[in-house]
C-alpha positions, 0 to 999 in steps of 0.5 A: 826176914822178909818172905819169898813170894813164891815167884822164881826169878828166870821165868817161862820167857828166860827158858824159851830164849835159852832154848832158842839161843843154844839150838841156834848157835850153841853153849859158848855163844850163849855165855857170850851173850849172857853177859849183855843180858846181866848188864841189862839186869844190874840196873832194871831188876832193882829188887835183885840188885839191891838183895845181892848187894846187902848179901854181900856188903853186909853178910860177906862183909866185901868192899864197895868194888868186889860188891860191884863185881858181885852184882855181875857174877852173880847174875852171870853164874845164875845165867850160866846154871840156866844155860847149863840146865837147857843144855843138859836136858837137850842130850849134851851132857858130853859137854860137862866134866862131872865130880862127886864128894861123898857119893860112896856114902849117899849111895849107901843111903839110898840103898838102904831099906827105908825112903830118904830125904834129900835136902837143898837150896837155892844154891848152883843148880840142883837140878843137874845130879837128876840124870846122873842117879840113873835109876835112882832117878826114878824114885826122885821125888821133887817137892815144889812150892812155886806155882811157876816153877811147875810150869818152867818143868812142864816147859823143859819136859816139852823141850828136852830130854824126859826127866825120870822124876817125879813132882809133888806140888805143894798146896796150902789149902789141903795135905795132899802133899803130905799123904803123898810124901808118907806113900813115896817114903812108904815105897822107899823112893827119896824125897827131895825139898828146898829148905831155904825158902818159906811162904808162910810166915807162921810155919818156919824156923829161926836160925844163925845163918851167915852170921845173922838170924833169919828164917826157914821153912819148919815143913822139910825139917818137921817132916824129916824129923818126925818120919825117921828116914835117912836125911841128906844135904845135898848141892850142886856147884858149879865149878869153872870150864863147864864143870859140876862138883856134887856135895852130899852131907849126910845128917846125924841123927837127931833125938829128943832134947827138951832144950833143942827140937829135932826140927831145930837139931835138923836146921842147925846141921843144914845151916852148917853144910850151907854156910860152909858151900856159901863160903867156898862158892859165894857167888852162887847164892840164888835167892834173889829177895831180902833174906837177911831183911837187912836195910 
């Protein structure tokens, strides 16, 4: 596989014209013109283009046509989830249907007497269950691994409702990220990672995915083996007419094994809640590098 680069596709300028464009002439027109802005796309973010095309040509294994209509919806559905992150964190929310599989279950989780790990991916838009946690809200903590996401976050803060999370960076030079991941678990709060993204290639963990082996961070699965705390996939999909379904997969328990790791046992119950979201919502896989390293 080859690593993600620690640079997230959407940078500062996407979000400031998103907020520009909603303010001005609001959510519907914004989709409008989104289309013109992936036609663009298609052609002029090669690397992008050429990922999403292998993903689905030789991961999903889709026709020369559908792949074509891939590349669009795509871009399109990642715009939307843009648009839709904007408008959410500018107080229209009442614009959005919401609905929640196994929220009874997660919320038990969280009410438990321990801290607990949330996982996710690059997949629909995780960001927008934040407001709906209430005051568990409060006790989100968001460990971020990309330098320029930090300032996308920083961005919206300034253009948009208060978020209630918290955010843990994530520095390669020392574990301050770990000391804070032990305290905020210590104090029963939740930690949320991403598990489908690696930056160091001598710190991740291989895995059938998709039909194909590829590679993803050993950290979230490491840490949530090793600290004994409840564990939970969850992803945020979106649905059509402004519409979000919340999925939330809680993990077994993982145990020792001489032939399986616990890490490994974690990633293999991962890969299963992410294959079977890619198969219902094909179109919202995110990560716009090699991640197959295919040809």
């Amino acid at each position: 596989m080859t690593e993600w680069k620690g640079k997230t596709r959407g940078g500062v300028f996407g979000y400031l014209f998103f907020i520009f464009l909603i303010k001005k002439i609001g959510i519907t027109a914004a989709y409008a013109f989104l289309s013109t802005i992936v036609l663009y796309f298609i052609p002029f973010a090669p690397k992008a283009s050429k990922s999403i095309w292998i993903y689905s040509r030789k991961i999903l294994n889709k026709s020369l046509l559908s792949s074509i209509g891939m590349l669009f919806r795509s871009y399109y559905k990642f715009g939307q989830t843009l648009i839709d992150k904007v408008a959410i964190g500018n107080g229209m929310k009442d614009k959005y249907n919401f609905r929640f599989e196994n929220y009874d279950e997660f919320l038990n989780i969280l009410n438990t007497d321990t801290g607990t790990i949330i996982i996710g991916a690059h997949v629909g838009n995780w960001e927008m269950g934040t407001p709906f946690f209430d005051d568990y809200g409060k006790k989100i903590n968001i460990v971020l691994y990309d330098a320029e996401y930090r300032r996308i976050k920083e961005l919206l803060q300034k253009n948009s409702a208060s978020a209630d999370f918290k955010v843990i960076p994530v520095n390669d030079t020392d574990l301050n990220h770990v000391f804070a991941i032990k305290e905020a678990l210590d104090n029963k709060e939740y930690i949320c990672f991403q598990g489908d993204r690696y930056i160091n290639e001598e710190r991740r963990l291989k895995g059938i995915f998709m039909g194909k082996e590829t590679s993803f961070p050993l950290g979230p699965f490491l840490l949530a083996a090793k600290m004994k705390v409840p564990v939970v996939f969850y992803f945020s999909m979106r649905e059509p007419k402004k519409t979000y379904t919340f999925h939330f997969t809680m993990a077994t328990p993982v145990y020792r094994n001489e032939e399986i790791r616990p890490e490994q046992q974690l990633l293999h119950q991962y890969i299963s809640a992410l294959e079977a979201i890619l198969k219902k919502y094909p179109e919202q896989w995110f990560n716009y590098y090699n991640f197959w390293n295919e040809k």
